[in-house]
N, C-alpha and C positions, 0 to 999 in steps of 0.2 A: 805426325799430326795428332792434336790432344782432343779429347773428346769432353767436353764442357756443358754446362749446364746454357738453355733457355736464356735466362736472363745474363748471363754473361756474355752472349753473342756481341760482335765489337757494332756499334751506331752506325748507321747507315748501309749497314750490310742487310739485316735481314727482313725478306721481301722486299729489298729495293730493287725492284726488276719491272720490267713492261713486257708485256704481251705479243708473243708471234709466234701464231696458231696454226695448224695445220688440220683441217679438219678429213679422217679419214676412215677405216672402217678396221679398227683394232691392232693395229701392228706400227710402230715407233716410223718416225719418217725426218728426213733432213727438212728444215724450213726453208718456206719458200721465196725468192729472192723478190728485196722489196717493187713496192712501184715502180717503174724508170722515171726522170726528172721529166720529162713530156706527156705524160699519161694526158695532162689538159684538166689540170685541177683547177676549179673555177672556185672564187670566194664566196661562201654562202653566211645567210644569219647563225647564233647560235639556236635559235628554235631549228633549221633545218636540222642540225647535229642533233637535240634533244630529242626529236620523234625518232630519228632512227636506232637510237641508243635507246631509249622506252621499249621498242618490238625485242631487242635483245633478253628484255627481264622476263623472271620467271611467271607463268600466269599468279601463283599464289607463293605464302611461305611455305619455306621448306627446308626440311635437316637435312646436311651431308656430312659424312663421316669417312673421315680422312686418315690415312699417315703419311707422315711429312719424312724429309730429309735435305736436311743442310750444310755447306762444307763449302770453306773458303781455306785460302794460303794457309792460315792457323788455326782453325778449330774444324769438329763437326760433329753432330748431333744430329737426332731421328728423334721420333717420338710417335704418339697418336693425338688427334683432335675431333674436334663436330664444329659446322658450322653451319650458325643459323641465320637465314635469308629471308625479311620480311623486305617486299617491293615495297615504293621505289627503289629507297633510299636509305636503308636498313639491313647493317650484319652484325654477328657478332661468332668469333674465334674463340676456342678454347681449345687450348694443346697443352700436352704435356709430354715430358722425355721419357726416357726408360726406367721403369719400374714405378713411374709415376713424377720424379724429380722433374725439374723445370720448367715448372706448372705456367703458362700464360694467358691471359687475357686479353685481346681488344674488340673492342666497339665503337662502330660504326654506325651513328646514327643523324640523317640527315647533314649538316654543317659542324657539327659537334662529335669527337672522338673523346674515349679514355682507356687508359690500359691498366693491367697491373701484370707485373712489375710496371709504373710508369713511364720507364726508360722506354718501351715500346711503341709509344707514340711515336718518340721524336726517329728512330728506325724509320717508320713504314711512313709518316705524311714528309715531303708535300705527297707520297706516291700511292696516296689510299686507291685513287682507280684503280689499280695494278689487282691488288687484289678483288675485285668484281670483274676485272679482265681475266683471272683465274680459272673463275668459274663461271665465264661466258657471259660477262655480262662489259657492256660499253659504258662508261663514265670519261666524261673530260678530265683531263690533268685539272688542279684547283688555279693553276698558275697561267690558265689557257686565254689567249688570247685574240687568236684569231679560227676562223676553220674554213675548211677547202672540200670541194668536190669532185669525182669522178666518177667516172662508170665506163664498161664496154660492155655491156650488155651483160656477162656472166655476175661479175662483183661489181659493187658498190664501194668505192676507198674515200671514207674520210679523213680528212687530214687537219690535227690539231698541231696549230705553233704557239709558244710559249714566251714569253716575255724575253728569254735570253738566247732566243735563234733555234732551240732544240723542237723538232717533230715529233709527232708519232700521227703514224698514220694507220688506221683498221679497215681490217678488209670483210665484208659483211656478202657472203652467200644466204640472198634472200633476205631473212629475217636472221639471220645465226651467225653471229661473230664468229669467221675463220681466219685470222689473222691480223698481226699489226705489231708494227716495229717501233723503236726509237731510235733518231738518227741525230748527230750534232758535228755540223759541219762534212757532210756525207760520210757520215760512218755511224755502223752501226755500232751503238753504244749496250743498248739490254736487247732480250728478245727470249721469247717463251714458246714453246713447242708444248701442245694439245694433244693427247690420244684419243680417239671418239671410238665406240664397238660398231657394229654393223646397225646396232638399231640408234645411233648420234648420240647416244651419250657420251657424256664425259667421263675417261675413265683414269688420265694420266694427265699431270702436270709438270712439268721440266723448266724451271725459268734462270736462264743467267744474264750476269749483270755480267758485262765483257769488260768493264773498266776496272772493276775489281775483283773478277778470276773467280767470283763465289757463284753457287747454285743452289735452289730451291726445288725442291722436287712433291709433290702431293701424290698417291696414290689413294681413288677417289674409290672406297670402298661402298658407298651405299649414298642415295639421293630420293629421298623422299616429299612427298607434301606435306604440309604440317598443316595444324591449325593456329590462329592467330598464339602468338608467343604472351606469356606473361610479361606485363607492363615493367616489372623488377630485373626483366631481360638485359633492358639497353640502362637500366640504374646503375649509377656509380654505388657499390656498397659503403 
């Protein structure tokens, strides 16, 4: 297996993953298995989806400072990052690999992305949710087109279908995304495993895409509040 730079990672591979979270008190855990097809998901508007995905974001902006690892069939790479979270609707990633090499870019801002390397984009959309699934937060696929609801009293499962039949369904303890897969034609297709410490933070991110054999991993070294970011942030240089 060759160890490669950032911008060399093959398209569609990196961070193309969706979320299935386990939320627990510091110690790694198998995920847990989806919805059953009867749960009794009823069709809701996208506004009910949008208020429950809003209690998901963080009260203010805030820095987290990451290292990442990556590895598929043919490459893999590590590095470190920071990522910065202004709510809604607003992030922005910076990574880089080892010793500083495979320096990357993207942002995330409202309806509008850009990267640099720019090949980065076209990697991570249509699956930009995936990353605010990450790091605990709920966003619709861009491609979503209907949503569903359930509940048994403990979680809340919303469930987003897509214009070509694929699911993904989140599972929300109270107000805090624990959970949610992607599924196409009953199979799980991606899914992501969350580490949380005793006190619910975030401390481990684990995501694989099972169609294409690769992994994503963050290890979430620090999570602060910020104050508002400079406007030059979400600029294209």
């Amino acid at each position: 297996m060759s160890t490669v730079s950032l911008a060399r990672l093959r398209s569609g591979s990196y961070l193309a993953v969706v979320a299935w979270v386990a939320v627990l008190a510091g110690c790694r855990a198998p995920a847990l298995p989806p919805a059953p097809a009867d749960v009794g998901f009823a069709a809701v508007g996208a506004e009910v989806f949008a208020a429950a995905a809003a209690r998901t974001l963080p009260a203010g902006s805030e820095l987290v400072a990451i290292s990442w690892r990556f590895r598929d069939p043919s490459s893999e790479v590590s590095g470190r990052g920071a990522v910065r979270v202004s709510p809604p609707d607003s992030l922005r990633i910076d990574v880089r690999g080892p010793l500083g090499f495979g320096r990357g870019t993207l942002v995330l801002a409202g309806d509008s992305a850009w990267a640099d390397p720019a090949g980065l984009v076209a990697q991570v959309l249509p699956r930009r949710y995936v990353v605010w699934a990450m790091l605990g937060v709920v966003q619709a696929p861009d491609s979503a087109t209907g949503y569903q609801r359930a509940g048994d009293g403990a979680r809340t499962l919303l469930r987003v279908t897509e214009a070509d039949g694929v699911t993904t369904t989140f599972e929300l303890r109270g107000d805090t995304l624990a959970g949610a897969v992607r599924v196409r034609a009953d199979r799980i297709i991606e899914r992501l495993t969350l580490v949380r410490n005793g006190a619910g933070s975030l401390v481990h991110a684990d995501a694989e895409d099972l169609e294409r054999n690769a992994r994503l991993e963050f290890d979430i070294q620090s999570r602060s509040p910020s104050g508002a970011f400079p406007a030059e942030v979400w600029r294209h240089p």
